[in-house]
Phi, psi and omega in degrees: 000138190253177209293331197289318209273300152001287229293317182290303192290339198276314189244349168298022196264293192267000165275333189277334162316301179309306179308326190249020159268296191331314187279002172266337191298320177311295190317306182287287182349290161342287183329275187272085173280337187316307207293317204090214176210027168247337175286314184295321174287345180276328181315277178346302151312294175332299177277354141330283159309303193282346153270358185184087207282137191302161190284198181280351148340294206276330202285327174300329194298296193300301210276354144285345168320290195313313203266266177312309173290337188285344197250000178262326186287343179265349147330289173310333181270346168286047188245330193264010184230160156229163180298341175281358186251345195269329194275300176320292194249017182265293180324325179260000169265345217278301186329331197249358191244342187283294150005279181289333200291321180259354148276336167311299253242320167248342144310315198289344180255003174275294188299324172306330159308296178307339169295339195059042158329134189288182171278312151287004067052277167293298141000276166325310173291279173353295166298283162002296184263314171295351197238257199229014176089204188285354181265327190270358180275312162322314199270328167293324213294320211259336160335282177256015162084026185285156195291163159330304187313322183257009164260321174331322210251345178260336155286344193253000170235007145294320189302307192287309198281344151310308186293340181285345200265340176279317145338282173304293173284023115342300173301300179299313164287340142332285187303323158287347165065069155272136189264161178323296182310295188287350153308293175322311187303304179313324200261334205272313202271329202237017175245131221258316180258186201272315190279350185263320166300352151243009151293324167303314174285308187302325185290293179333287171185150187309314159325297178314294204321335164251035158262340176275329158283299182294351170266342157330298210256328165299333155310323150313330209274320171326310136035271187310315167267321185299318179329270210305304203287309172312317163309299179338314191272331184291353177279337194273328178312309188265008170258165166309152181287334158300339167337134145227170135207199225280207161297300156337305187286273169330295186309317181291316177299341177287146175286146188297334206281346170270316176280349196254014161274308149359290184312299208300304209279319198271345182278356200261015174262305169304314189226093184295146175291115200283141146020280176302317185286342181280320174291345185285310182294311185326294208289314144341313163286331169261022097318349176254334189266330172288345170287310199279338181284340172317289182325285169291338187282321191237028156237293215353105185265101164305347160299324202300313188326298174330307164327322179274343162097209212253317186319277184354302183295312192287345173275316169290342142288315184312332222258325154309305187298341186283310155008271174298305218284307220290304166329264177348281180324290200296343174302316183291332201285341176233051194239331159287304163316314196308315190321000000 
């Protein structure tokens, strides 16, 4: 038996578990797109678990779900952007996106205290609600080590103020007497996974939708320094207080899974990637992230989740509510300058 085939023989048990809750999870998503295909793979696990949690068997399989694939998929989403869409639509975004991100970013981790949050927990949301939903919780989760329980509970409470924002914000940009463009903005920043921002614009107008995905996906890029600054602390944490470190150090800490989102964004600049190959790795990435919440979704401890209570929630609304007003505000303030 050769060494690849061990290898294989070793984790098809509990990779194949993971893959075919992804491939029900794709399906209702189709089906449903508002939900997506990442809350239904983690539910789905959960309750997996919880009618039958997998032996030790299982266990080499998930965690190549969790890890390795989960790291390839955020590789693939950098197919969908170039530094010229980065360019293009950063500038003009950047003020409403810089904006939210650090107050989200520092609510969530002042006010989550004070709520008495776990620290990752808040971490989660925090990214979560500043960034990209369940692709920036995935992608931070192996980062600072957080447990199933608190990424579980943090895609699922991003999943609910998504539904509210597809609900709602339409109206509210109705009602501010927003034009397609400045929807898109609106929508592209403060609305949290990819499928509720093109649902949210798609209500609105048709128009809004591909100014909103692309203020979307240049918002994914925050990704790449929150990353990065977050390894930092988890290395400073575990090191002596006399420690330091260098360039050298900092560099080794970045996840591999980052330059090769990086790789992605400069080759689709260089040789752009026709339509069809983009929808395809998109779709391969949402699909590798519906395997890895599978994954977390069927290690999950659900006791812990109860345990935590009522706090979470209430921090990922608050942390919503800041969002949007902060979004809202700086869109007027320079709707104002403009003038």
């Amino acid at each position: 038996m050769t060494g690849t085939t061990a290898w294989l023989r070793l984790r098809a048990p509990g990779l194949l578990l993971c893959l075919v809750i992804a491939v029900i999870a794709s399906v209702a998503g189709f089906f449903v797109p508002l939900i997506g295909s990442a809350l239904p793979a983690i539910i789905i696990g959960v309750v997996w678990a919880l009618v039958r949690r997998p032996g030790s068997r299982y266990a080499p399989g998930i965690t190549t779900a969790t890890k390795p694939l989960l790291q390839i998929a955020i590789v693939l989403l950098g197919a969908r952007m170039s530094l010229g869409q980065v360019a293009d639509v950063g500038l003009e975004s950047l003020p409403v996106l810089l904006s939210s991100l650090i107050v989200c970013l520092v609510a969530a981790w002042l006010i989550g205290r004070a709520l008495g949050v776990e620290r990752d927990t808040r971490i989660l949301l925090g990214v979560g609600t500043g960034i990209c939903g369940a692709s920036a919780i995935a992608a931070v989760a192996p980062v600072i080590r957080a447990n199933p329980a608190q990424i579980a509970y943090a895609v699922s409470t991003i999943f609910l103020f998504n539904v509210a924002a597809v609900l709602t914000f339409p109206w509210v940009g109705h009602a501010l007497g927003y034009d397609a463009r400045t929807f898109g903005l609106f929508a592209g920043t403060a609305v949290n996974d990819t499928s509720s921002v093109v649902a949210a614009a798609s209500i609105f107008s048709t128009a809004a939708l591909g100014y909103a995905i692309v203020v979307k996906l240049v918002r994914t890029l925050a990704l790449i320094p929150i990353t990065v600054g977050l390894a930092i602390m988890e290395a400073r944490r575990s090191l002596d207080p006399g420690s330091r470190i260098g360039p050298r150090k900092i560099v080794k800490l970045i996840p591999w899974f980052l330059f090769g989102f990086v790789l992605m964004v400069v080759l689709n600049t260089l040789v752009p990637f026709s339509t069809s190959v983009v929808d395809i790795l998109s779709g391969v990435s949402t699909f590798l992230i519906a395997a890895a919440l599978a994954g977390i979704g069927l290690t999950t401890d659900v006791g812990a989740i109860r345990r935590a209570g009522w706090r979470p929630l209430l921090l990922g609304g608050i942390l919503w509510i800041l969002v949007t007003g902060v979004t809202i505000g700086v869109i007027g303030l320079l709707d104002l300058a403009s003038r």
